[in-house]
C-alpha positions in Angstrom: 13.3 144.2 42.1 11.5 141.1 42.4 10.3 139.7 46.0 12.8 136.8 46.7 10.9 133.6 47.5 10.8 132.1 51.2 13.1 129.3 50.1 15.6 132.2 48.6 15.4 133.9 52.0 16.1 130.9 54.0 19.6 129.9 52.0 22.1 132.4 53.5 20.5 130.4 57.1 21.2 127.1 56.0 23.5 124.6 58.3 26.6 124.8 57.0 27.7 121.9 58.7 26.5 117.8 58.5 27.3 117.2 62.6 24.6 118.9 63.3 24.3 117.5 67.4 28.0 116.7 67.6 29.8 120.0 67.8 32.6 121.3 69.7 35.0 123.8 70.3 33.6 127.2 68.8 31.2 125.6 66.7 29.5 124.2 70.2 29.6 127.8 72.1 28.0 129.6 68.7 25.4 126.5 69.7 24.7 127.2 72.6 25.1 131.4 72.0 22.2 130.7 69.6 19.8 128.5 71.9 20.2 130.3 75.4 19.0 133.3 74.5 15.5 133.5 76.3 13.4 134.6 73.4 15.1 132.1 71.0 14.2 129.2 73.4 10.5 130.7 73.3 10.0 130.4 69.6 11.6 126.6 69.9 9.1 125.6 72.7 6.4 127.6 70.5 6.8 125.7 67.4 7.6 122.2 69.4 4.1 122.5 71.2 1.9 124.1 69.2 3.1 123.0 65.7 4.0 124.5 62.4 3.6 128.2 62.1 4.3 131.1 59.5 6.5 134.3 61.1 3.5 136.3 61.6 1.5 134.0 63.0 4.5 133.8 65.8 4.5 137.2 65.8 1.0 137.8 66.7 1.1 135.1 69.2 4.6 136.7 70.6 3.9 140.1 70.4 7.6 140.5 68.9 7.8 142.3 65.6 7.7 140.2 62.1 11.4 141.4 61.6 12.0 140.6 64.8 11.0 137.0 64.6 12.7 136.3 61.2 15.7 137.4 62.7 15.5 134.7 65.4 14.2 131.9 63.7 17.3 132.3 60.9 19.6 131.7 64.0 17.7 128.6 65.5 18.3 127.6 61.4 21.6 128.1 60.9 22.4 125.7 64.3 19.2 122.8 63.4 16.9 124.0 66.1 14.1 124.8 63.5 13.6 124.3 59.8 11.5 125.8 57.1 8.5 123.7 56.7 7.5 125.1 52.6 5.2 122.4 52.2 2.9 124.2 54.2 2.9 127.4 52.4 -0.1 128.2 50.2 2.1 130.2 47.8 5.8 131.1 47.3 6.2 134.2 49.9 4.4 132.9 53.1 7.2 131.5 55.6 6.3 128.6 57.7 8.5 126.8 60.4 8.6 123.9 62.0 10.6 122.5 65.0 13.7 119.9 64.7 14.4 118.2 67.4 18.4 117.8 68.1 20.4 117.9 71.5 23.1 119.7 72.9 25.3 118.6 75.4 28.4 120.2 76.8 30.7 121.1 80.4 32.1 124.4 80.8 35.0 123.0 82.5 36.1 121.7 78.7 36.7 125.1 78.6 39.8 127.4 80.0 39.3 128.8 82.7 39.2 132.7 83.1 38.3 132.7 79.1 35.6 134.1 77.5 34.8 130.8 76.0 34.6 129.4 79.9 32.2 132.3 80.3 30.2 131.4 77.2 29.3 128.2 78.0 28.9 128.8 82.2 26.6 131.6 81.3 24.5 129.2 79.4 24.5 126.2 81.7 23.1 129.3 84.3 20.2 130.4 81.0 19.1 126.6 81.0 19.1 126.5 84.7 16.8 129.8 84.8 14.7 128.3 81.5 14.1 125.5 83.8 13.4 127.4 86.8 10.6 129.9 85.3 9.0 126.6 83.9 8.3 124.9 87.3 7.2 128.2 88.8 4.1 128.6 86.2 3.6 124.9 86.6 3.3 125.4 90.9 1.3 128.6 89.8 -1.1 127.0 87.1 -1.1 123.3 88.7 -3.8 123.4 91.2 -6.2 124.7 88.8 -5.2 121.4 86.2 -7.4 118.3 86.2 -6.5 115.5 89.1 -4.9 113.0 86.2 -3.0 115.3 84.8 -1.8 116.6 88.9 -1.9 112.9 89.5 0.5 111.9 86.2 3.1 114.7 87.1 5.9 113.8 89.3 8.7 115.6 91.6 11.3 113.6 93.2 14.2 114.3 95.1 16.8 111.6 96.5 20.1 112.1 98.5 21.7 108.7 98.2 25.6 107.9 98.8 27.5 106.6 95.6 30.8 106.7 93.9 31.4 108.9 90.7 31.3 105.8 88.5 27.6 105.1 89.9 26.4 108.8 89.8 28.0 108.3 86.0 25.8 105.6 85.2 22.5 107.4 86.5 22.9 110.1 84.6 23.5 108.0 81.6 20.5 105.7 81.9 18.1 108.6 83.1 19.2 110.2 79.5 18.7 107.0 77.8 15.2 106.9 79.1 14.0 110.5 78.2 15.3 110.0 74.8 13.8 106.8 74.0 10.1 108.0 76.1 10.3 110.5 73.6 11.1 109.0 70.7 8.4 106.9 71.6 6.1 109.9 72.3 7.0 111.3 68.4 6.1 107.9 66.9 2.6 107.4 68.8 1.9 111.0 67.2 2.4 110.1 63.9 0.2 106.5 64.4 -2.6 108.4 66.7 -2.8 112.1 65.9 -6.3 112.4 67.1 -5.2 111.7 70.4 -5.3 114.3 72.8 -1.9 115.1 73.9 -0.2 117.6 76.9 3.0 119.5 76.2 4.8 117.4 78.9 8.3 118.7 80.3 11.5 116.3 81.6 14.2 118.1 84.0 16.4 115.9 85.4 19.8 117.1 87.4 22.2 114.6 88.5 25.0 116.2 90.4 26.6 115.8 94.2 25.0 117.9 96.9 25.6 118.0 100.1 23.2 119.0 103.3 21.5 122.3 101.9 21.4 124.9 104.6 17.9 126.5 105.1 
């Protein structure tokens, strides 16, 4: 039986849906079952940073088995956080990736509570929190060692201010606003400049109420 092509094997992964950032429901906790799986958001942040890359050159770089990577690349697929990039391919049966950009938003309390579905989506609000986490602890570990512009150009900030829900509402929406559009920004300068050099730059913002936190 013949070898199926990379494009064959990428089919049965396609999005089967157009609203492809605008899910809900089931479609939104599959989502967010697919993304906040630890090794999953790896290969995103992989591809997003370094570039395009074939399976087993993720693989090598991983240490996770070929099969292994296929596996997880065909669910970030099937939900649009990666695509197959066959441009890149020097013949028919090398697979190469690339990432695609797309966000996901979404409250657990849209949820019932005491249902699994509740569960779902709390347990990956708690993944992202952890993803987050692990990335400012190598950045506190590594950071000292980074050149003084690059210490200098990174920020940390922390305010405890009074305001009403409708304020704290509007903070969180401009703050958004203003990630998305730095890094649309960011993309296009890329595309003009591309010998530039460029840092793998993280955003984590958290808007939420807090009172006095106890030592």
């Amino acid at each position: 039986m013949p070898r199926r092509t990379a494009s064959e094997r990428h089919v049965a992964t396609t999005p089967a849906t157009a609203d492809i950032g605008a899910e809900t429901g089931s479609a939104l906790l599959d989502v967010l079952t697919a993304f906040h799986h630890p090794t999953r958001r790896w290969l995103c942040e992989l591809l997003a940073v370094e570039g395009p890359a074939t399976v087993g050159r993720l693989a090598s770089r991983t240490g996770l088995a070929v099969g292994s990577v296929s596996h997880h690349l065909g669910t970030l697929h099937r939900y649009g956080f990666v695509e197959p990039a066959p441009d890149l391919a020097r013949d028919t049966r090398e697979s190469w990736w690339r990432s695609r950009p797309r966000q996901v938003s979404w409250d657990a309390t849209d949820f019932g509570e005491g249902t699994v579905a509740r569960r779902i989506a709390s347990s990956a609000e708690a993944e992202n929190f952890r993803h987050h986490v692990r990335a400012v602890q190598r950045w506190l570990a590594e950071g000292e060692t980074a050149p003084a512009e690059v210490r200098h150009a990174a920020v940390a900030t922390d305010s405890l201010v009074a305001a009403t829900v409708e304020q704290m509402a509007e903070l969180s929406r401009r703050l958004t606003d203003l990630v998305v559009e730095w890094g649309e920004e960011c993309r296009a300068d890329a595309e003009v400049r591309p010998d530039v050099r460029r840092l793998p730059v993280r955003v984590s913002a958290r808007v939420f109420p807090s009172g006095p936190v106890k030592p």
